[in-house]
GUPAZA-569289 format. One record per residue: x, y, z of N, C-alpha, C, O, CB in turn; residue in three letters. Coordinates in steps of 0.05 Angstrom, whole numbers, plus 5000, padded with zeros to 4 digits. Last residue first. Glycine has a CB too. Layout:
<recs>
XYZXYZXYZXYZXYZala ...
</recs>
This chain:
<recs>
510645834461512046054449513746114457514946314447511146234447unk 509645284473508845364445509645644440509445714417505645334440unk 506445384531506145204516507045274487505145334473503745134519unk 506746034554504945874553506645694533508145824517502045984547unk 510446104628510346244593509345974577510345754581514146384577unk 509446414684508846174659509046264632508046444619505846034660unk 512746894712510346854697510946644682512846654667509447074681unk 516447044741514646944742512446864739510746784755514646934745unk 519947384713521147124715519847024737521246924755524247124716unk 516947844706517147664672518947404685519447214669519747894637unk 516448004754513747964743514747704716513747494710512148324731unk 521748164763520147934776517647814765517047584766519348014799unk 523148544721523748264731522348084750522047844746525848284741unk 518848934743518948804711519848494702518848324688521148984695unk 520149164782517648944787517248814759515648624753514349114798unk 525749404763524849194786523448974782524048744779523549304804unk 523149834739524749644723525449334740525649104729527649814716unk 518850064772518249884756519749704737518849514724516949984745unk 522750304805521250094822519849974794519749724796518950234849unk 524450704762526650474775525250344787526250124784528950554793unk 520851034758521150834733523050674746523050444736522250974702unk 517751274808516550964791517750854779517350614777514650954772unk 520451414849521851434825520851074811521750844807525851514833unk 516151694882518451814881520351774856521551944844519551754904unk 511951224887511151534872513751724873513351934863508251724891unk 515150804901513550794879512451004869511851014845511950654882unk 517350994946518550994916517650884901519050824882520750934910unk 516151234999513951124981515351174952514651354937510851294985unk 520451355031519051115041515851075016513950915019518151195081unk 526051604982524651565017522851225014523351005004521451925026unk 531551384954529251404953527751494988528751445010528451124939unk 537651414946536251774944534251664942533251784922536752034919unk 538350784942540250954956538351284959538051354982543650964936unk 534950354948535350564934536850804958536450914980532350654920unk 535649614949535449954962536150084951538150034939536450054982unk 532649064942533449234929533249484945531149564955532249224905unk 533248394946532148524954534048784956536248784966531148394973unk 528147704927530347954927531348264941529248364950530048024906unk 526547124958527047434958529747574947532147574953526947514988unk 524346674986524846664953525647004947524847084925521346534933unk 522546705040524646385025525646555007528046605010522746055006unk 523747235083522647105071523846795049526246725049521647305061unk 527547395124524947195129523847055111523046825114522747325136unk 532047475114532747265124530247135122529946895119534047285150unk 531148095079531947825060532947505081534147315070535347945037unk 529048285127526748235110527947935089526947715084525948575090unk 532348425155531348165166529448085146528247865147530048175195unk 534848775106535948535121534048285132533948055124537248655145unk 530149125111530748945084533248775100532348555103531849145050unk 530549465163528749135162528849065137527248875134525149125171unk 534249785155535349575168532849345168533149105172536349675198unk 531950235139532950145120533549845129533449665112535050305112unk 525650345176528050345179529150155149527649975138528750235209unk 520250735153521350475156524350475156525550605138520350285133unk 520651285160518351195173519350915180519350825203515651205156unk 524151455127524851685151521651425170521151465194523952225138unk 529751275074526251285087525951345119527751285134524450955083unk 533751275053532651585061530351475068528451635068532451855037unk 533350825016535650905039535051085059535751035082538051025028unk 528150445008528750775001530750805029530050805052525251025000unk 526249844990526850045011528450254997529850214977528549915037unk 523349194968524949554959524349684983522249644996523249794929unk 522948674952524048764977523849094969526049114958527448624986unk 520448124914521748294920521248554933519148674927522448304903unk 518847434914518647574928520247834927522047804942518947434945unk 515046824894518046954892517347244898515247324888519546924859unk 510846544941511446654922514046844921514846984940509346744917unk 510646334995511746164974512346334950514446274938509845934967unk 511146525070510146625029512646505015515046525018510047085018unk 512046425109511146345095509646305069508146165056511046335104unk 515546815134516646565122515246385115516246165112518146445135unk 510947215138513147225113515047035113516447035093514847465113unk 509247065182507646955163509747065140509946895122504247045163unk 512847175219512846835217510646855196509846635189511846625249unk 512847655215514547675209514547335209516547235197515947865222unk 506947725233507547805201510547735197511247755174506948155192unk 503847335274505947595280506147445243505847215232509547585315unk 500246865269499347055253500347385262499047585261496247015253unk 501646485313502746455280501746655266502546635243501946195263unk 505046875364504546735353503846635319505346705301503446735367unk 503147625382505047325368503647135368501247155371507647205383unk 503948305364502348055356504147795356505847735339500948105327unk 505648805364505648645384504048345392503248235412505248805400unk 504049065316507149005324508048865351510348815357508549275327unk 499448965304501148825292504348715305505848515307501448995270unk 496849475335496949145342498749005326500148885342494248985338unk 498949895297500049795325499649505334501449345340498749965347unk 495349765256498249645254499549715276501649595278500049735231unk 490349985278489949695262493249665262493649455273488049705225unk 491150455300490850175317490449925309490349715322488850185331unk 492050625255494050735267494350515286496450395291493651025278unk 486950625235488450495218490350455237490750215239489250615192unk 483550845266482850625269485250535253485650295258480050555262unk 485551425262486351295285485550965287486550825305485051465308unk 483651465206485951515209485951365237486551125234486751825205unk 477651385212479651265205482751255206483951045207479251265191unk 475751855251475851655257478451435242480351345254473351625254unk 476152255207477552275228478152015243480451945248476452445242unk 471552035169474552165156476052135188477351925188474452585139unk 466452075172467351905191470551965183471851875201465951585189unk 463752465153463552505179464152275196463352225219461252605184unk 468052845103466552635113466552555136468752525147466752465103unk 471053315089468453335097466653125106464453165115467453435080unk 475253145087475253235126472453335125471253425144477853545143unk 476152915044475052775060475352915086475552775106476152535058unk 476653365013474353275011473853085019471752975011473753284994unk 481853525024478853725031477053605028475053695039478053965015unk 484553265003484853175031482053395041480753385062488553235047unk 483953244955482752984951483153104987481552985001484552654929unk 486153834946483853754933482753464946480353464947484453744901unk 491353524962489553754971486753784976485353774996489853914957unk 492453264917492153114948491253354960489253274972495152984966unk 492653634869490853434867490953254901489053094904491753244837unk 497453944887494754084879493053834888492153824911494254174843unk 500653504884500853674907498153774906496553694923503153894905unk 501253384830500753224854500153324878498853174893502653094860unk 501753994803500753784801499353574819496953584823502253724792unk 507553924826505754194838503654114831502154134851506154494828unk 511453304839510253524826507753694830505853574839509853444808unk 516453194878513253184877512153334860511753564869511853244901unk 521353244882520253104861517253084855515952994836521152874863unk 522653664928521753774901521453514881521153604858524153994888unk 522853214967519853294968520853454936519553354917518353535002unk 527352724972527253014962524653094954524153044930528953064939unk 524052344995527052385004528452624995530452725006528752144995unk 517752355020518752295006522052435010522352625025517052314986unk 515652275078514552095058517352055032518551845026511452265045unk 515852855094516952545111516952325091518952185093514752435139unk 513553165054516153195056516952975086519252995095516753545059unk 508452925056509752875034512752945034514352815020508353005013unk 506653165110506652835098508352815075510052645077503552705088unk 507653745092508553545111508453315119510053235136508353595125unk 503753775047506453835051508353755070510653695064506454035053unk 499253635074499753535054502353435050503353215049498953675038unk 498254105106498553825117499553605098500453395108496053725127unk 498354545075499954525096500954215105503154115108498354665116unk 494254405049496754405036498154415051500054265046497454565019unk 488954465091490254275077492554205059492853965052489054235070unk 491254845146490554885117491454625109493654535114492055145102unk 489754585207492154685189489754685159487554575155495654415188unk 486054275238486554575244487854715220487054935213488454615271unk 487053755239485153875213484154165214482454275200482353695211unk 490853745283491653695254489853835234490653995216491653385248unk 487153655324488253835320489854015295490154255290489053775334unk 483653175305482853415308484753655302484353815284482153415332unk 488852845316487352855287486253085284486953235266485152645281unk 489852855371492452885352489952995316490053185301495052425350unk 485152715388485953035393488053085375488253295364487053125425unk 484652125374483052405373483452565363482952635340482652515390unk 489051925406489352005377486952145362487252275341489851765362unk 487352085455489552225451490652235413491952395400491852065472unk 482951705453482852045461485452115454485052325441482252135494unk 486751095460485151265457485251565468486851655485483151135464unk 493251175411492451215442489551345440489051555429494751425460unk 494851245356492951005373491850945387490050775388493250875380unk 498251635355495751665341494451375348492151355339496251735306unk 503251395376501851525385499051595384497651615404502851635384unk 503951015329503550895358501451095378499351035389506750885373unk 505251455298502451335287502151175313499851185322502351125255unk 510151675324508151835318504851765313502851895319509051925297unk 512851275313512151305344510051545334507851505343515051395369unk 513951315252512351065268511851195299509451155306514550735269unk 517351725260514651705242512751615263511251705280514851485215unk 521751565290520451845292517451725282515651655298522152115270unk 522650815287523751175281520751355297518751295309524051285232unk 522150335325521250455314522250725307522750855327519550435323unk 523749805349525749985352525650175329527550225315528249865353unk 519949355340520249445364521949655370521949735393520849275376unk 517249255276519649345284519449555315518949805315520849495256unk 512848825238514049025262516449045261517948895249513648935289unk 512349225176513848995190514449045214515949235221516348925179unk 510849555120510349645150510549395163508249305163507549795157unk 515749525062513149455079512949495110515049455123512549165075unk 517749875025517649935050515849765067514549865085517150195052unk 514549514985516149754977515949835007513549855015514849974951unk 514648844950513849014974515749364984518249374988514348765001unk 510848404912513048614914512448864939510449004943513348774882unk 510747754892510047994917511848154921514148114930509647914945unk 507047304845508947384853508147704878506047824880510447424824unk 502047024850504346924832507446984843509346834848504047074803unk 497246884893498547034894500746974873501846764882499047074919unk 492946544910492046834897494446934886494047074866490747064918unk 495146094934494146084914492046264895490446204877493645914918unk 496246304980498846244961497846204936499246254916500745984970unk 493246695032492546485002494646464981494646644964489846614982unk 497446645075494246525082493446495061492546265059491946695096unk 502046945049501746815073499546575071500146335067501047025093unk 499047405022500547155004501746945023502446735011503347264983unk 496647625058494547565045496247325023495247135011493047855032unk 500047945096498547685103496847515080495947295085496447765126unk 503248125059504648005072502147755070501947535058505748175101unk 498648525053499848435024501448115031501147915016502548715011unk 498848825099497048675091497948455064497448215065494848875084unk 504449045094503648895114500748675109500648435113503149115135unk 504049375051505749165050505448925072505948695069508449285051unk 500349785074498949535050501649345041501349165024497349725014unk 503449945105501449815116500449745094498949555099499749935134unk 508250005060507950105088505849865101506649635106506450465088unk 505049724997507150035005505749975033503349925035506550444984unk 504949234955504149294976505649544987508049534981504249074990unk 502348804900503949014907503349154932500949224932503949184888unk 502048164863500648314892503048524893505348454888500248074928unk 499647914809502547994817501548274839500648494832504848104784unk 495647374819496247644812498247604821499147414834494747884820unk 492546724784494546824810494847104805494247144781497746664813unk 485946774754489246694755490446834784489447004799491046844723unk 482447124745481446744748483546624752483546384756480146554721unk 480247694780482347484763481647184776481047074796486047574769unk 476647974814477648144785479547864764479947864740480648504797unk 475247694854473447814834473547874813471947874795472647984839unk 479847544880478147364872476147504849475747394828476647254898unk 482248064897483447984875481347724862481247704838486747904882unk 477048184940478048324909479848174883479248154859480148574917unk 479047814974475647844967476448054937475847984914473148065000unk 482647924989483047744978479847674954479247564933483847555002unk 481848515009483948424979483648164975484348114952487548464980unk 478848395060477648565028479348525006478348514983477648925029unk 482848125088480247955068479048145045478448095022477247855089unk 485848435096486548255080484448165067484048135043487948065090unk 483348795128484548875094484748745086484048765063486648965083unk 483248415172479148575155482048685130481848535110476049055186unk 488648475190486848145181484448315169484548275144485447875215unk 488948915198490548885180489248645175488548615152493348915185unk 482949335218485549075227486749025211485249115193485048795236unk 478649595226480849695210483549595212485649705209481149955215unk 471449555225473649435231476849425215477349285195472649205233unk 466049785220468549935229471649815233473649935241467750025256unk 462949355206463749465236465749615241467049595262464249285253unk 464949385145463149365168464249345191466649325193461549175168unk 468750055132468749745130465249625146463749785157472049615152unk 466850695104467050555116467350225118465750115103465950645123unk 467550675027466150755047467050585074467850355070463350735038unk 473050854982471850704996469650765023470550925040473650584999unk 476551414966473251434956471351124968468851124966473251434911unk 480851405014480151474988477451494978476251664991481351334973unk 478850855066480251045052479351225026477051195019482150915045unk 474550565077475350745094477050995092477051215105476250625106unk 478349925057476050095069476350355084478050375102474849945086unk 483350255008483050045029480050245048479650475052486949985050unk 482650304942482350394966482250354988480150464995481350444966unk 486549864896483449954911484450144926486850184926481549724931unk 488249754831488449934859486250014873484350164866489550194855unk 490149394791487249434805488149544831488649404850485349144809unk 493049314715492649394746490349464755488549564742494249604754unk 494448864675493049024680492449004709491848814723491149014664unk 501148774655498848694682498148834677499649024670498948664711unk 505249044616505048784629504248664636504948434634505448724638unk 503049574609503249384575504049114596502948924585506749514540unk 503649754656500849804641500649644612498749614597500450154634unk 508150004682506849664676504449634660503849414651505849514705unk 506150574689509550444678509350124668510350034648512350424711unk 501150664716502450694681505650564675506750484655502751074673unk 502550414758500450314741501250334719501850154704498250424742unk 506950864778507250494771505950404757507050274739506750284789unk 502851274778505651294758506350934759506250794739508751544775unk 498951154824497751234782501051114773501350894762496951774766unk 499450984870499550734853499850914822500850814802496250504857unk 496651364900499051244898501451064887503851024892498951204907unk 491151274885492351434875495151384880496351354858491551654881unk 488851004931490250784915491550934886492750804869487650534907unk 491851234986489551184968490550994943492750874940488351474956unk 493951375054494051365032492051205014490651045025496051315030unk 494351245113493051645105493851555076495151755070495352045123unk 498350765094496650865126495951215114497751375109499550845166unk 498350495035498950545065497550665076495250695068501050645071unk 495150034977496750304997497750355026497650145038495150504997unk 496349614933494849604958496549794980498549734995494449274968unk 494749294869496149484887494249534919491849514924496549784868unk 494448704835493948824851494949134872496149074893493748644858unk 494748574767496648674797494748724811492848804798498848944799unk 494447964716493548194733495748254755497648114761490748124747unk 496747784649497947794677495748084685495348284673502247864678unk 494847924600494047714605494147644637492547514649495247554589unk 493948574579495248434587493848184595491348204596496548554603unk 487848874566489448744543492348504557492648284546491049064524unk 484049454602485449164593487149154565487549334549482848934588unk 487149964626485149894609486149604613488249524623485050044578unk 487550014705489350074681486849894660485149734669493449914684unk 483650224757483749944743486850094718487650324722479649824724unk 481250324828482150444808482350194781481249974786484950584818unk 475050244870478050074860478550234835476650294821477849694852unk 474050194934473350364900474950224898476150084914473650694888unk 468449664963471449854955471450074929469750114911474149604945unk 463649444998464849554980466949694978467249884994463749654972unk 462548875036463549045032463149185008461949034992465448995036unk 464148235057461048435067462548695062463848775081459648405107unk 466047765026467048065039465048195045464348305025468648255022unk 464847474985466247335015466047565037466047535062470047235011unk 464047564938467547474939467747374972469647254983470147814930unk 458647754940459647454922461547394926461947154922459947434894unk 460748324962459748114978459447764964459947564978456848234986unk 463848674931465148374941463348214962464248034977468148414956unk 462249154892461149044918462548784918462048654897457649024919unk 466349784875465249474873464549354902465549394925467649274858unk 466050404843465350274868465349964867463649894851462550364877unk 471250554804468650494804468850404839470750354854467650244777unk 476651094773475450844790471450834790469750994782476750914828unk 480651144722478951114727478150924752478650684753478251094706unk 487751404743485951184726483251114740483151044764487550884722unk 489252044749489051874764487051694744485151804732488351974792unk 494352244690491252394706491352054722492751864713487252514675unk 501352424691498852264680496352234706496452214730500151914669unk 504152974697504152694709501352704692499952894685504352624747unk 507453534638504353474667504553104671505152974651499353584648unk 514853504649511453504637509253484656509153444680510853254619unk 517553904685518353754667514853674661512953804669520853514677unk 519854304723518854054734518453844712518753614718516254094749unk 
</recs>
């Protein structure tokens, strides 16, 4: 398998109520020294651990800030429980305000591509640049996966789906997210594997852990039947910031076919497929999603006065 992966980057709790947000998040960070910040921002049953190998790959470019979306990972419940893709946005906007005096370079996977969407949409002036790795976009002609999390929506019935689930040995379950997730599961290292285990035992001890999963599931179902000006596919023609696309050929959750409508919606977009990636290639093959976000990041960034 080749060396031990690099340990998950330190997180803290932060309060964003000064930022707007009646909240706290965890948030992971990379050390300082870059002048450019990122934001990272995860998917649906994911943490901001998802993020370590990118973090480290950019880590001399942007110093990185991976939260937890409420509810998730080491974050505590939202207020009111509220798990809408609009309540993420504001906790990230309420975050990136906190951590940077400048525009960030916003990163988004699945349902934090979705949020990510709305948040360079509604503040153009948080945002430099947006990179989106499968983002969760409606799509009325959903795979396997997705009808699965539709399903997990239905009251009581996503309940019983969750319940039933936390029947299995946690590696068990692990293993089978991660082999939908990713396009050849042996890239996952035994390592990674160990350590989501470990992290999935120790939220089925928390006595709201179940709940979320189905509040998320109903936070991006609504999405997909949302119109007017705040449907995500009229707010991605409205992101001003330069924009890149990644999809994983092999992604089994997001169809390959919405980087198409993806390169009609947005203005300023690139937009890149990996032929042997699944649906989270930012932990499948960081170093090619970071040779990517490298370009975008360095051909949008101001370059100061004088050098």
């Amino acid at each position: 398998m080749g060396s031990e992966p690099i340990p998950s980057w330190p997180g803290e709790l932060v309060d964003l109520a000064e930022n707007g947000w009646d909240g706290r998040v965890h948030v992971r960070s990379t050390p300082p020294g870059p002048k450019e910040s990122a934001v990272y921002v995860h998917g649906l049953a994911g943490s901001a651990t998802n993020w370590t190998d990118l973090m480290g790959e950019l880590s001399d470019v942007v110093r990185g800030y991976a939260l937890d979306l409420p509810g998730a990972g080491h974050s505590p419940e939202p207020p009111g429980g509220d798990y809408s893709v609009a309540a993420h946005a504001r906790a990230v906007i309420a975050l990136i305000e906190r951590v940077s005096d400048t525009p960030v370079h916003l990163f988004g996977n699945s349902l934090g591509g979705a949020v990510s969407v709305r948040v360079a949409a509604t503040r153009p002036d948080l945002v430099r640049s947006l990179t989106l790795v499968s983002p969760a976009l409606p799509d009325l002609l959903p795979r396997y996966g997705p009808a699965r999390v539709a399903l997990s929506s239905v009251p009581k019935v996503g309940e019983w789906a969750v319940g039933r689930m936390r029947m299995l040995p946690a590696e068990r379950r692990i293993t089978m997210t991660m082999s939908m997730c990713y396009a050849d599961f042996g890239r996952l290292h035994p390592d990674r594997l160990k350590e989501a285990a470990e992290e999935l035992r120790r939220r089925d001890g928390l006595p709201y852990s179940a709940g979320v999963l189905t509040g998320y599931a109903r936070g991006i179902v609504a999405e997909y039947f949302r119109r007017g000006e705040e449907n995500l596919w009229r707010q991605a023609a409205l992101v001003a910031a330069p924009t890149l696309v990644i999809h994983g050929r092999r992604d089994r959750l997001v169809h390959p076919r919405m980087a198409v409508r993806a390169g009609r919606a947005f203005p300023h977009v690139r937009l890149v497929l990996l032929p042997d990636a699944g649906h989270v290639a930012q932990m499948e093959v960081p170093g090619r999603v970071a040779r990517e976000a490298r370009r975008l990041i360095s051909e949008s960034t101001p370059v100061p006065i004088g050098e």
